[in-house]
N, C-alpha and C positions, 0 to 999 in steps of 0.2 A: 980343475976342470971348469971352466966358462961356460955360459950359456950357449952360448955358439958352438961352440967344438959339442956338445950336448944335441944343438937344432942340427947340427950336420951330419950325426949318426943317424946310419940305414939299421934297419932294426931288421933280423927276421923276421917274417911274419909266417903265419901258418898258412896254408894251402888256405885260397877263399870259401872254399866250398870245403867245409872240415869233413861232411860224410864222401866224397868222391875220393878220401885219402885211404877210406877203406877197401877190401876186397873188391876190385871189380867184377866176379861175379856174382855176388853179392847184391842184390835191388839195392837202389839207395832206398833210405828211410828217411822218412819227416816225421817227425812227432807232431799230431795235432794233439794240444793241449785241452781240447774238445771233445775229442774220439771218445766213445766209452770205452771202459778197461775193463773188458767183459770177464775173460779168463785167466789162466795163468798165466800160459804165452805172451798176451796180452801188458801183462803185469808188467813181466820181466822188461819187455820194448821199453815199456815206459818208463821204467826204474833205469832201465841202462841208458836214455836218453839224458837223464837227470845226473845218475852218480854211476859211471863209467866204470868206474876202478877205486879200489879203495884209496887214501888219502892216511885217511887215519882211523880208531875205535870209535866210532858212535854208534848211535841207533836213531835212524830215519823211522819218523811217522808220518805215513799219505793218507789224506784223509778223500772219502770219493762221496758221491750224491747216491739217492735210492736209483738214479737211473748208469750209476758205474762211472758218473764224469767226475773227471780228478777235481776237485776244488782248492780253489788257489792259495792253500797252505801248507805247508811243511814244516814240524820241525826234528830236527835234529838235535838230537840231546848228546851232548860231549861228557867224557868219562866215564862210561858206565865200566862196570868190574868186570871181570874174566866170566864169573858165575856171576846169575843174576841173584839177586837179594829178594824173595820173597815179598816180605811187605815192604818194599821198598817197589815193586814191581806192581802190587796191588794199591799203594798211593797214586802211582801213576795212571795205573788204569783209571780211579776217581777224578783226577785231573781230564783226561783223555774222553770221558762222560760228560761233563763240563763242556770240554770245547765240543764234541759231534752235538750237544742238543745246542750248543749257540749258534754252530754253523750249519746244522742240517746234515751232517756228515751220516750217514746210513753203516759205513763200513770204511773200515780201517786196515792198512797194510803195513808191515814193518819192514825195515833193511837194518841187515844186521850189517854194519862195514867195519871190516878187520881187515888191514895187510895181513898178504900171506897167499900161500895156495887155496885153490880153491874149493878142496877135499875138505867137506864138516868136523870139524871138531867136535870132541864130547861135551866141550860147554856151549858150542855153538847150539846144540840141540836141546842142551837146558834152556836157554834162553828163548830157541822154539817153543817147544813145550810153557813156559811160563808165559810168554805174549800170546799166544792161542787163547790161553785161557784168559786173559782179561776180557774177552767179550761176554763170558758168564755172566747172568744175570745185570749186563751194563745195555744202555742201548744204541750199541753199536754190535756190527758182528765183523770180525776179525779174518782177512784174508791170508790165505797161504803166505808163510816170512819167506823173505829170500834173503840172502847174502852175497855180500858184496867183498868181493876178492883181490888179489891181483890181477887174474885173470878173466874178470868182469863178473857180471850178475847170474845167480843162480838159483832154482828154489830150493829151500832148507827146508828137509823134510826131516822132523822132530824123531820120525820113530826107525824109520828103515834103515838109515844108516846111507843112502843114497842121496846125489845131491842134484839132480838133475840139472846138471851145467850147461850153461848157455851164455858161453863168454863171447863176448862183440872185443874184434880189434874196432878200440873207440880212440879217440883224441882225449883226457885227459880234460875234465872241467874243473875248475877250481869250486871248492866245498863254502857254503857261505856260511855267515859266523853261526859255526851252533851253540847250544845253549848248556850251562851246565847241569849237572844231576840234580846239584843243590840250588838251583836256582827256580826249580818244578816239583820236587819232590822233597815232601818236610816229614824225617822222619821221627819219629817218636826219642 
């Protein structure tokens, strides 16, 4: 292939307006990355503006200000295990304390994102249950996890067995490089 035969390919491109590709009766959505993130509803917008659809297993941390506004960090931790690892969950937390008093982070949100449907697994709820509790006695406090599916973002609710789905037909964003287990967490 030559450069030219290369500059003379038409590429698809996606619709320019990626949210009018959605439901038209449906409001389009703008994510202001300014809005507070008051509630859960709240949450979920914002988290499905972000990470659409699952990609692959990580776990998204957002971290927001005492007046609920997202602050301009994310990260994404690649490879975490099926079940979560107790002290390996509570090193994290110590790291995660760290960064909210460096950045001013007041509260913290997790995304669990697993392909797959979007009905909770029994480890999906472990891993509720165990990111809940790193806000104990840390200072930050720890917002409702949600989980991320095939079928979009939804909250994972650790104990009912319910998952309060709220999947967006989204366009698909690419995941930016996350980070791995062992590269934030040093286990004993």
């Amino acid at each position: 292939m030559t450069l030219t035969s290369v500059l003379d390919t038409t590429l698809d491109r996606p619709p320019a307006d990626a949210i009018s590709a959605r439901d038209a009766s449906e409001p389009a959505r703008v994510a202001d990355p300014h809005a507070p993130v008051r509630d859960v509803d709240d949450l979920v917008r914002h988290v499905d503006a972000i990470v659409p659809v699952a990609v692959r297993r990580q776990l998204w941390t957002l971290f927001f200000d005492d007046d609920d506004v997202p602050l301009p960090l994310m990260v994404p931790l690649e490879g975490i295990p099926e079940v979560p690892d107790t002290s390996a969950l509570d090193h994290y937390g110590d790291a995660l304390a760290a960064v909210a008093t460096e950045f001013g982070a007041a509260t913290v949100a997790f995304v669990l994102e697993r392909v797959g449907a979007a009905s909770p697994r029994p480890s999906d709820r472990r891993w509720a249950e165990g990111l809940q509790a790193l806000g104990r006695g840390r200072p930050f406090e720890v917002r409702p996890v949600l989980l991320c599916g095939d079928d979009g973002v939804s909250l994972l609710d650790a104990g009912s067995g319910t998952d309060g789905h709220a999947a967006r037909d989204a366009v698909p964003q690419a995941s930016s490089s996350p980070v791995r287990l062992v590269d934030i967490v040093r286990l004993p």
